[in-house]
N, C-alpha and C positions, 0 to 999 in steps of 0.2 A: 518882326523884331529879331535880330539876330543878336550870337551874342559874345558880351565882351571878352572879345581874347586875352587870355593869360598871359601875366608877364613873367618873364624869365625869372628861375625859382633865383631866392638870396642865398649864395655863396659863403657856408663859415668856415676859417679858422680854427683851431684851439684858442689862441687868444681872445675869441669873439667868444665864447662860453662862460658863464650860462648865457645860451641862446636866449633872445626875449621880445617881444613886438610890442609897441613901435620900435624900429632902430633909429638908431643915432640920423642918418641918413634921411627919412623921413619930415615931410614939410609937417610946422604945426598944426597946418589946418585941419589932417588927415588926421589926426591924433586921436587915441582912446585909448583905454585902462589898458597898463604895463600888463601881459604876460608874460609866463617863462612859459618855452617849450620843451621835449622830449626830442632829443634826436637819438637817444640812445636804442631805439629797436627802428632800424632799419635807416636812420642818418636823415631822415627830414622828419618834417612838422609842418605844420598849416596853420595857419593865425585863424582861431576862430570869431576871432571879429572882422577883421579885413580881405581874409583869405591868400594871404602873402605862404607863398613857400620856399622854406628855408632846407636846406643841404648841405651836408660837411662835404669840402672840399676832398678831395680823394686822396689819400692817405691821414685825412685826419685823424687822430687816435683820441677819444675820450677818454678821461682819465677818472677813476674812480674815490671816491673817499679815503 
């Protein structure tokens, strides 16, 4: 059994923040409880339900409180 290749990490925005899984983008079959993720130490996350990985676009700048 081999195994299933990873699909290309999700691309954010500023605008796309707070990052969070499911995205908008996503069929509802696949669905499961909203999280929000962290990209703020080192610019991805990994959906610990689905294992989707997300990444800020390059130059995105997080913007703080």
């Amino acid at each position: 059994m081999s195994a299933k290749p990873s699909a290309a990490p999700v691309e954010l925005q500023a605008k796309d923040l707070p990052a969070h899984c499911p995205n908008p983008a996503m069929p509802l079959w696949s669905s499961h409880p909203k999280v929000f993720l962290d990209l703020s130490h080192g610019g991805s996350a990994t959906c610990s339900y689905c294992g989707t990985t997300y990444t800020l676009a390059p130059g995105t700048v997080i913007k703080g409180h």
